[in-house]
C-alpha positions as a Python dict, from the first residue, in 0.01 Angstrom:
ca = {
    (1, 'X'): (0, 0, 0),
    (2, 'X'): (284, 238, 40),
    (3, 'X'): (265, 325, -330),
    (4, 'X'): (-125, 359, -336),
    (5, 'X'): (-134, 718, -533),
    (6, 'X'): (-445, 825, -375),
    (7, 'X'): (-381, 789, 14),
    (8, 'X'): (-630, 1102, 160),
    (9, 'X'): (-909, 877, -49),
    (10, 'X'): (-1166, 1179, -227),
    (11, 'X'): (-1108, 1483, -181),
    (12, 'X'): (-1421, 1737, -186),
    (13, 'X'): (-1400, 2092, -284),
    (14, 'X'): (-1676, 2345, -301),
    (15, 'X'): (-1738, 2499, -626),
    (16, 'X'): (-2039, 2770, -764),
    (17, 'X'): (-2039, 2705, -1176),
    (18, 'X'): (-2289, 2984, -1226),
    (19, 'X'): (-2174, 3337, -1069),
    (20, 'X'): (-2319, 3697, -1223),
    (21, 'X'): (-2073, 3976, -1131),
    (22, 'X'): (-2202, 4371, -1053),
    (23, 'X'): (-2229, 4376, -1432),
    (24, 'X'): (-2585, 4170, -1407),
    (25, 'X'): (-2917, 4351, -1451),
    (26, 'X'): (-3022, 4244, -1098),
    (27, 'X'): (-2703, 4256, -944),
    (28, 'X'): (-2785, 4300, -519),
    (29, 'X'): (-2497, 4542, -401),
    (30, 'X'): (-2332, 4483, -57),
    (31, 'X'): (-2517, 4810, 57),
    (32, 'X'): (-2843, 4616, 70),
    (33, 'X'): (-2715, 4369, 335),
    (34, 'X'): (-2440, 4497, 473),
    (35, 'X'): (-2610, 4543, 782),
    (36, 'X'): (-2755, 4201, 819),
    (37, 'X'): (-2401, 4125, 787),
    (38, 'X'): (-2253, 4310, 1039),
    (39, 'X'): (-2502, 4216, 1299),
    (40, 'X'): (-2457, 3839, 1245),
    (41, 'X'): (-2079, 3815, 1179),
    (42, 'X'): (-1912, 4126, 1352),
    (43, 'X'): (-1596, 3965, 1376),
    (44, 'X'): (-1603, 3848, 1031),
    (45, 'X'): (-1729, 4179, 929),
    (46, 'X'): (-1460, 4399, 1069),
    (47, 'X'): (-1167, 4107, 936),
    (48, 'X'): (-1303, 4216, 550),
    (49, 'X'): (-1366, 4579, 561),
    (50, 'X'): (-994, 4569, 735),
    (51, 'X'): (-879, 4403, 355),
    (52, 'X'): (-1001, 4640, 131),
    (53, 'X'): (-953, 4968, 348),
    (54, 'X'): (-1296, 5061, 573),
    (55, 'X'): (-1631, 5009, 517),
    (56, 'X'): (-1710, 5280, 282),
    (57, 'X'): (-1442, 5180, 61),
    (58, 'X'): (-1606, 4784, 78),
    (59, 'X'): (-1948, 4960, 11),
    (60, 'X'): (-1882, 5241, -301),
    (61, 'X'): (-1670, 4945, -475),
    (62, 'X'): (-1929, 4704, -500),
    (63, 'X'): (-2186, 4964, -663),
    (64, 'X'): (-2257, 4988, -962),
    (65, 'X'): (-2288, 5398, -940),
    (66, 'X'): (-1882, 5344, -923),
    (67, 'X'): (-1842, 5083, -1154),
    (68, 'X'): (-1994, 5266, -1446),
    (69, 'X'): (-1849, 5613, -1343),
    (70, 'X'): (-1674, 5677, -1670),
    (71, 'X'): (-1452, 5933, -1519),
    (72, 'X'): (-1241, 5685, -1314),
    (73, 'X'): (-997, 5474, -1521),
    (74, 'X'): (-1179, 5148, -1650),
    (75, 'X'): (-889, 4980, -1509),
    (76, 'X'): (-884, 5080, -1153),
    (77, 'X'): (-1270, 5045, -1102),
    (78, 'X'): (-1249, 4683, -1231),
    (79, 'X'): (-971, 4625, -1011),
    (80, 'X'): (-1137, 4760, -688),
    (81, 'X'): (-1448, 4563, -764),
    (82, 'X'): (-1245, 4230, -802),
    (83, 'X'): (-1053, 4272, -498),
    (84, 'X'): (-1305, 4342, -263),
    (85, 'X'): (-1496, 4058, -395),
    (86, 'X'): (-1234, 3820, -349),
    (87, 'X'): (-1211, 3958, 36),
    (88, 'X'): (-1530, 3938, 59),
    (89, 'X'): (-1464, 3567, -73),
    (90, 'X'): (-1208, 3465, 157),
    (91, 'X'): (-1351, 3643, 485),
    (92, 'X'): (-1725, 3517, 444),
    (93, 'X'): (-1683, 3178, 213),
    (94, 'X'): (-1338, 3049, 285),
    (95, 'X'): (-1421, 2733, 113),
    (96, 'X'): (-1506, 2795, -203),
    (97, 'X'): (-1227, 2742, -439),
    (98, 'X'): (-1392, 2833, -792),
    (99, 'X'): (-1670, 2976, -917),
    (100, 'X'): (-1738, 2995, -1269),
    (101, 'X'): (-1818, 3342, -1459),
    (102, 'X'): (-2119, 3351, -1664),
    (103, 'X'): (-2238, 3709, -1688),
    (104, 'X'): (-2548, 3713, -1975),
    (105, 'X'): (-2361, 3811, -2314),
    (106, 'X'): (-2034, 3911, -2213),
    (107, 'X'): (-1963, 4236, -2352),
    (108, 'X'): (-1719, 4422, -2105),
    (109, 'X'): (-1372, 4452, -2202),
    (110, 'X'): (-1212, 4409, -1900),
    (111, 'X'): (-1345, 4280, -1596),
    (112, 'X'): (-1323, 3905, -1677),
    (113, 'X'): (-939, 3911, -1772),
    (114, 'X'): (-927, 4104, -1415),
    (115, 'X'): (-1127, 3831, -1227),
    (116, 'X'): (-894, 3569, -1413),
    (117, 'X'): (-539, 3744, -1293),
    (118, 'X'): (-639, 3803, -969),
    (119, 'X'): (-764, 3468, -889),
    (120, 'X'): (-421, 3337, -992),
    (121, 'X'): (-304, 3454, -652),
    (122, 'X'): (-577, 3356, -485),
    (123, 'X'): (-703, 2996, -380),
    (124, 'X'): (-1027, 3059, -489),
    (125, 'X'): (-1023, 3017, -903),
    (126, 'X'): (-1187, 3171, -1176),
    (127, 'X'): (-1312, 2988, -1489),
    (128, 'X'): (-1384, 3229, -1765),
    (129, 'X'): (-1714, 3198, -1911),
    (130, 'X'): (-2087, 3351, -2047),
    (131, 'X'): (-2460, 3296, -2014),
    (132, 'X'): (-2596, 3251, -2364),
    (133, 'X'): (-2972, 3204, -2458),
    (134, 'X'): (-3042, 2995, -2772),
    (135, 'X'): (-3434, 3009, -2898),
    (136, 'X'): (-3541, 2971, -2540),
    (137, 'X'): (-3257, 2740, -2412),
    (138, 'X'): (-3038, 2928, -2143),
    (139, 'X'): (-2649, 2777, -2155),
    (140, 'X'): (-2330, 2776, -1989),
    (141, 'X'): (-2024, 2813, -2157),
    (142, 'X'): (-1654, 2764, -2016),
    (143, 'X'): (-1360, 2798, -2190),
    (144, 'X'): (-973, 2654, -2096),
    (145, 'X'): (-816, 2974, -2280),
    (146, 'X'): (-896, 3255, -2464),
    (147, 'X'): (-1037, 3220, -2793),
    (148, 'X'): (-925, 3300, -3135),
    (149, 'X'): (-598, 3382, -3066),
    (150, 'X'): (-735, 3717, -2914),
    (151, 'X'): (-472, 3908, -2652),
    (152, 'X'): (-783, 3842, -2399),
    (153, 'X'): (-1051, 3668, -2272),
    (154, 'X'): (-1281, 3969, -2295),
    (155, 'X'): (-1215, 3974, -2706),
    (156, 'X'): (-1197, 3593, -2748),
    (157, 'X'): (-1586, 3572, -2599),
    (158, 'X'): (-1721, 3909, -2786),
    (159, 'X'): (-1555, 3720, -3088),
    (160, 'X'): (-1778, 3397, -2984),
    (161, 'X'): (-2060, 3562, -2944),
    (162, 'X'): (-2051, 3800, -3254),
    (163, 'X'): (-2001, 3450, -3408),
    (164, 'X'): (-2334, 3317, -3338),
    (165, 'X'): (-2526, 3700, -3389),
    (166, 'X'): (-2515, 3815, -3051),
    (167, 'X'): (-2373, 4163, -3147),
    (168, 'X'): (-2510, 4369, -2843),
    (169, 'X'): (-2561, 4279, -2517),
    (170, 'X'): (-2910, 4336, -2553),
    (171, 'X'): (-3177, 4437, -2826),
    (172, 'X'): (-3325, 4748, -2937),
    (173, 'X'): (-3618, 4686, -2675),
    (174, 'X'): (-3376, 4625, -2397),
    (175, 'X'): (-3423, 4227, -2326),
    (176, 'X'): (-3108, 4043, -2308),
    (177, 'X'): (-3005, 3959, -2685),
    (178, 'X'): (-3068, 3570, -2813),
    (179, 'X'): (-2946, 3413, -3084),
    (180, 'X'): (-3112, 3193, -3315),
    (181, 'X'): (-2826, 3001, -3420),
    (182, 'X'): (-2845, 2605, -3426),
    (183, 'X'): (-2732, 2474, -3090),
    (184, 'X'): (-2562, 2237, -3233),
    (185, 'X'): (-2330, 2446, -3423),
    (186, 'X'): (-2284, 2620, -3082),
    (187, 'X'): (-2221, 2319, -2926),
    (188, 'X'): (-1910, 2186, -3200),
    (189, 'X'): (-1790, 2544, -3180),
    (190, 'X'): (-1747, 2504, -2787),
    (191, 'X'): (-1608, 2157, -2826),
    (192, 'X'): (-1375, 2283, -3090),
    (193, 'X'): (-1215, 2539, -2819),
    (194, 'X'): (-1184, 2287, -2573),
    (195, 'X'): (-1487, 2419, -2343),
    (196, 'X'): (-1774, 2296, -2163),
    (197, 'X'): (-2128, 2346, -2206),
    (198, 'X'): (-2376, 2306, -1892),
    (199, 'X'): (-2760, 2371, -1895),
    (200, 'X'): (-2836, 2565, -1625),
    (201, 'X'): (-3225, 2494, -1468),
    (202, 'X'): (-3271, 2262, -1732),
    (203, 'X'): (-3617, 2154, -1653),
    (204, 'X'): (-3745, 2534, -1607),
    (205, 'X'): (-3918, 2730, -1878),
    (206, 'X'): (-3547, 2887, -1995),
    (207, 'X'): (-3382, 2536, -1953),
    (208, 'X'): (-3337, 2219, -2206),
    (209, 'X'): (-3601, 2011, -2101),
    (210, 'X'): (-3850, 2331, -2100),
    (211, 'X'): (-4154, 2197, -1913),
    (212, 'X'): (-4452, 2335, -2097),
    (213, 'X'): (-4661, 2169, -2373),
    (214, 'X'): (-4559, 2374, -2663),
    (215, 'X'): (-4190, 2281, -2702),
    (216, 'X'): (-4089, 2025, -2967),
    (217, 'X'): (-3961, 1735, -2788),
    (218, 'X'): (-3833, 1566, -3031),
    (219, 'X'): (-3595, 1877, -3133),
    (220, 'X'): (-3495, 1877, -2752),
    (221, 'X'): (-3398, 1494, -2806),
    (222, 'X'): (-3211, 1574, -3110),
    (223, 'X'): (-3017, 1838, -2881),
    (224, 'X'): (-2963, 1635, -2598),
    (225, 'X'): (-2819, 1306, -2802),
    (226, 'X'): (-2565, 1521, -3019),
    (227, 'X'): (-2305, 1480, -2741),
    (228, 'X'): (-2227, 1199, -2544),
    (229, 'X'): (-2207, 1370, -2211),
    (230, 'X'): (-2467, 1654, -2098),
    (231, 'X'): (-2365, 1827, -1775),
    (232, 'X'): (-2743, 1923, -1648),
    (233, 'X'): (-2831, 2133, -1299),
    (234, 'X'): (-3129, 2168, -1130),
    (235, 'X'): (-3276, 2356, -894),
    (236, 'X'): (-3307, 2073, -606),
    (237, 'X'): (-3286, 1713, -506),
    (238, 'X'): (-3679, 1680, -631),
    (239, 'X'): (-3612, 1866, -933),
    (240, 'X'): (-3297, 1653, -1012),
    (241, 'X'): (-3529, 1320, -996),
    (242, 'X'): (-3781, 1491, -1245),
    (243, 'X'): (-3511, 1517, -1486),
    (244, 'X'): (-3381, 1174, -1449),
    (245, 'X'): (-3731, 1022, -1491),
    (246, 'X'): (-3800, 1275, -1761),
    (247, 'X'): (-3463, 1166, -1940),
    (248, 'X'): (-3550, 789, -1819),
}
């Protein structure tokens, strides 16, 4: 048994695959809890606002009034937004070692490639990714490096998208922009780059295995047997044994 490779037997480490940053739509800044927070975890409390310089600083840097003041340098806002959520992070969720990015349509230039270097210090890790909705079907996609040959991650997932008509963030009446590309072609284009795709809710109305009467389930099928492997999340243990019987 002495050369038994795996002696500490599994290992379990905590991981969030789905995580909006302060550019989201319904983005909850720290102001709105901060408070809650303070009362329940003083200690805790005082150890972050300590990281990033006093509470007002840990407050102003996680709104979004300061992260889309256009008279501080892009750089430095981005910067101050990433590290106080990594204290934040570290003080409040010690345990968490990666979380995934997947902001809806990706179109800032530089707060993922931020996220991505200062994680690279930091035990918790970043994987670089977007939110994409496909005629109703809401995915995940994760990428191993940037894309394209582009000098960033930023350019190699406005490239992506641009690829498959997103070309705005959102549309002309201010809903978050889908394309109407086939998924499939989405799907070999991920595969091609060496990423994953995941279906987030996938038995909600925005997920693969949309739950209402009018979707074509045989088009669904036709999605969900074009890869060997489908990496599927739901909401709960009783949602996660609808899908299995549903799949079943």
């Amino acid at each position: 048994m002495e050369n038994f490779p795996y002696p500490k037997g599994s290992t379990w480490r905590k991981w969030d695959l789905q995580t909006q940053t302060i550019l989201d739509d319904d983005y909850v800044p720290l102001s709105q809890y901060a408070e809650e927070i303070k009362k329940s975890n003083p200690i805790e409390w005082q150890q972050y606002i300590t990281k990033v310089g006093g509470e007002a600083n840990a407050i102003l840097y996680d709104s979004k009034s300061y992260f889309n003041d256009n008279t501080i340098n892009k750089n430095d806002r981005c910067l101050n937004y990433v590290r106080n959520l990594f204290a934040f992070i570290e003080t409040f969720n010690p345990d968490l070692e990666c979380f995934g990015v997947t902001d809806h349509n990706y179109f800032d230039d530089c707060l993922l490639d931020k996220l991505i270097e200062y994680s690279q210090k930091s035990q918790c890790k970043v994987i670089p990714g977007v939110e994409i909705n496909c005629n109703g079907i809401h995915m995940l996609l994760f990428f191993p490096e940037k894309l394209y040959q582009k000098q960033t991650y930023s350019a190699g997932i406005h490239a992506f998208l641009t690829k498959f008509d997103i070309n705005n963030r959102k549309n002309a009446d201010g809903a978050l922009t889908t394309t109407t590309a086939d998924i499939k072609e989405i799907l070999n284009e991920v595969k091609e780059n060496g990423g994953i795709v995941i279906y987030p809710h996938c038995n909600s109305n925005n997920g693969l295995f949309q739950e209402r009467n009018s979707v074509d389930r045989t088009n669904l099928a036709d999605i969900f047997n074009h890869q060997k492997i489908n990496l599927l999340q739901s909401q709960n243990h009783k949602s996660s044994q609808a899908v299995e019987t549903y799949i079943k």
